[in-house]
N, C-alpha and C positions, 0 to 999 in steps of 0.2 A: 214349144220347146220339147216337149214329152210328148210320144206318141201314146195316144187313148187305147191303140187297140188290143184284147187280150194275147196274150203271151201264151194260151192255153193250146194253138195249135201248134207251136214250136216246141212245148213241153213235153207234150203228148208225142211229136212226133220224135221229139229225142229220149225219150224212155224206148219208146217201141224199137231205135235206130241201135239203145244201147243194149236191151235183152237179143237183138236179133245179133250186133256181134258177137254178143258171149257165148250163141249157139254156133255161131262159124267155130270161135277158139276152140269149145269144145269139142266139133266136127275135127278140128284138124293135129288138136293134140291126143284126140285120141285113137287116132287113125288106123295106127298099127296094132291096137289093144283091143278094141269093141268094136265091134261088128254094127251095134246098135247107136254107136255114137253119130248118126247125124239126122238122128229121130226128131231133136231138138230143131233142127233148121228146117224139117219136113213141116213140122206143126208152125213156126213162125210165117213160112213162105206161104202156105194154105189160105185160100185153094188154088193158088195157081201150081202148086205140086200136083194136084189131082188134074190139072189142064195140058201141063206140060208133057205131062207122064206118057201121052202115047206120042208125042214130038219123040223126045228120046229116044223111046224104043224104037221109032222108024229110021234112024239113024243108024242103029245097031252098032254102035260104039260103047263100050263098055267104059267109059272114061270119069275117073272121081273128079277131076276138074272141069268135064263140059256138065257135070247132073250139078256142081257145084254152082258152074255158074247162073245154069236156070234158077237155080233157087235163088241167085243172089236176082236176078231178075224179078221176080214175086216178091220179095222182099224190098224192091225198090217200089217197084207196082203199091206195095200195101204201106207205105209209107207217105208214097204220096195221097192216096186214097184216102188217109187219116190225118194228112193234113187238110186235103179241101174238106173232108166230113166236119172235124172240130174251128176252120175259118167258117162256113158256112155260119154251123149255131151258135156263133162268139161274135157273128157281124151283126153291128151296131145300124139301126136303121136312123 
């Protein structure tokens, strides 16, 4: 009736799901004020910020919605990552 398995990678990966929206919100209401406002999404997405970063630029599009959405890409990436990492060391032999 009850599933035995831990709940710690669902946990784990909805913390990380919920700090990396609050760095989008942040990104996007502060858009027109700070320059530095999407530092926050730079550090969650990492390191696929530092992978992407010459994709981008060969692009040579200056666009706050195409560097957005790579980031939201990494961010998908290091989500699922943190969930097989904590299913992994929570599997029950």
């Amino acid at each position: 009736m009850f599933n035995s398995q831990s709940k710690m990678p669902i946990i784990s990966t909805a913390i990380y799901g919920v700090i990396s929206l609050m760095a989008f919100v942040l990104l996007f209401a502060n858009i027109d004020t700070d320059n530095m406002s999407g530092i926050f999404v730079v550090l969650v997405a990492m390191p696929w910020t530092i992978i992407f970063a010459p994709l981008i630029e060969s692009f040579g599009i200056e666009s706050m919605i195409l560097n957005a959405l790579f980031m939201a890409v990494g961010v998908i990436i290091n989500a699922l990552l943190i969930y097989i990492f904590f299913s992994f060391i929570t599997r029950k032999k």
